[in-house]
C-alpha positions in Angstrom: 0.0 0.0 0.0 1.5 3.6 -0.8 2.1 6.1 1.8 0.0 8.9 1.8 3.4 11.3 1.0 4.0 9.1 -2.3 0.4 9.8 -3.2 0.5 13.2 -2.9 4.4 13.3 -5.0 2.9 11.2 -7.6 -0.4 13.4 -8.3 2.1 16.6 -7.8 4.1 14.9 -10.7 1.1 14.2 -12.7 -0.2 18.0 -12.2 3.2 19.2 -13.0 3.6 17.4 -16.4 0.1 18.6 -17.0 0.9 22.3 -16.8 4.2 21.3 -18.4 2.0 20.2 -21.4 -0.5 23.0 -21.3 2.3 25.9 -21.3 4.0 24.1 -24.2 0.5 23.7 -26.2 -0.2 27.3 -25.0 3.0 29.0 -26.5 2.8 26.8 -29.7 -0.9 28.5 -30.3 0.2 31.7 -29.8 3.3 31.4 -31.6 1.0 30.4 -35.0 -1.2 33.2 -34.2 1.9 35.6 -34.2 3.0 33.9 -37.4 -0.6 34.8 -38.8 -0.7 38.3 -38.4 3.0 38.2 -39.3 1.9 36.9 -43.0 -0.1 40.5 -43.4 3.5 42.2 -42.9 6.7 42.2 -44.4 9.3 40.6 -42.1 10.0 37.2 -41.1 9.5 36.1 -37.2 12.8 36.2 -36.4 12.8 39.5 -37.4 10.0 40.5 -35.7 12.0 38.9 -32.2 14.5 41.0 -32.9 12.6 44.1 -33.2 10.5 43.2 -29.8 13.9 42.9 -28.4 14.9 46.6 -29.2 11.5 47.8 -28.2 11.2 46.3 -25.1 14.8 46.7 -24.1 16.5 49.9 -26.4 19.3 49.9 -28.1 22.1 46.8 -28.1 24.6 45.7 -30.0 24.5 42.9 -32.2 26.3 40.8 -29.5 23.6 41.7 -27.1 20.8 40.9 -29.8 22.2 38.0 -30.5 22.9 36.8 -27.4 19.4 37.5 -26.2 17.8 35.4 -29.3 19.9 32.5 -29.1 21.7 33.0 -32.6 25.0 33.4 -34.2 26.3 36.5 -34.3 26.9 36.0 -38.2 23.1 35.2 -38.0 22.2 38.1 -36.4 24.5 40.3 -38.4 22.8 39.4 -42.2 19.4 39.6 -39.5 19.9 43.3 -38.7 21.1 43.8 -42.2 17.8 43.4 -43.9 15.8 45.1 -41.3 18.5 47.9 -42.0 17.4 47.5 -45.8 13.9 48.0 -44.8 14.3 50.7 -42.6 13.1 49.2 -39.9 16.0 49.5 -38.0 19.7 51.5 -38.0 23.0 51.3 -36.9 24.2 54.2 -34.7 27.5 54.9 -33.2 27.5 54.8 -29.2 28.1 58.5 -28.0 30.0 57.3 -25.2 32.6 54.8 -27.2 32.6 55.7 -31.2 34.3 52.0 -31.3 30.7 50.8 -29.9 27.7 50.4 -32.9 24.4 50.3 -31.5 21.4 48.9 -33.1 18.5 51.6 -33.4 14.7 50.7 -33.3 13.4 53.5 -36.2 9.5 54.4 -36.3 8.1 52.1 -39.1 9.9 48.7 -37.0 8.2 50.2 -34.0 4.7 50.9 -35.4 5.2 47.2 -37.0 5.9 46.0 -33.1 2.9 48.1 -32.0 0.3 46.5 -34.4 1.1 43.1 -34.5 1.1 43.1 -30.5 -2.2 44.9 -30.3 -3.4 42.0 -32.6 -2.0 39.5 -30.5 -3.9 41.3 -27.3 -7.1 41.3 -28.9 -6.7 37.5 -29.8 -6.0 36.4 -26.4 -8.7 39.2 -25.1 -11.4 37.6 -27.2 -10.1 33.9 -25.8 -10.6 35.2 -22.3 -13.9 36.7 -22.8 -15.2 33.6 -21.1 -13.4 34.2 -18.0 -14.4 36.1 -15.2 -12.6 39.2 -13.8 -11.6 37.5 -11.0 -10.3 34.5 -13.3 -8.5 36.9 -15.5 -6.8 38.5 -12.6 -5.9 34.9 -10.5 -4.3 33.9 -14.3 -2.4 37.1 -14.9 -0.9 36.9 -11.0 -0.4 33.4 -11.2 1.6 33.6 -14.8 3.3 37.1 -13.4 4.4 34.9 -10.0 5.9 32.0 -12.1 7.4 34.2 -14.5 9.4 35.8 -11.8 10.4 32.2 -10.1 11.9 31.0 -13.2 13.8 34.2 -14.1 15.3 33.7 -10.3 
């Protein structure tokens, strides 16, 4: 017969791997959403990483960029070169070390940003519309809460 502690461990495990599953599932829907609205403009979804990176964050080098998306920096490099091309994006030189080139977030890659994450809002807004305020606000706490754990 199983102790009451081994029980309680193995439904823990068993509720873990489900939220485990449902995250996973969760961020592969919204990823295919993004991609969706990301057909009705013209850059690709790496490009569109990069440019949330310089919104929410400012100006970096290509080190940084590349660094924070996981790629080469050769990758990032061509990357940053056809946003460039597209004027979505500039170099600038760092005032504080000329030696230093900055990557620049111009106004059209920022209204680009803007739209497609007001899109994405009103997606998940319209999946939510089931939910009650209070759910809303226990998901948004509870996602905010394990965000914070993980980035500990």
């Amino acid at each position: 017969m199983m102790e009451r502690e081994e029980i309680q461990e193995n439904n823990g495990l068993d509720i873990v791997a489900e939220i485990e599953k449902d995250l996973r599932y969760i961020a592969g829907i919204i990823k295919q959403k993004g991609r969706e609205i990301l057909s009705n403009y013209t850059i690709t979804p790496p490009q569109f990483v990069a440019l949330q990176w310089l919104f929410e964050e400012g100006d970096m080098t290509i080190g940084e960029l590349s660094n924070k998306m996981y790629l080469a920096f050769s990758t990032t490099t061509d990357l940053v070169d056809r946003m460039e091309k597209n004027e979505l994006v500039k170099r600038v030189k760092d005032p504080n070390d000329r030696r230093v080139v900055r990557i620049h977030l111009l106004e059209e890659g920022e209204r680009i940003i803007d739209e497609v994450i007001k899109k994405r809002q009103a997606y998940l807004q319209e999946v939510l519309r089931n939910f009650s305020a209070e759910e809303v606000i226990a998901l948004k706490d509870n996602l905010m809460r394990l965000h914070q754990d993980m980035r500990e």
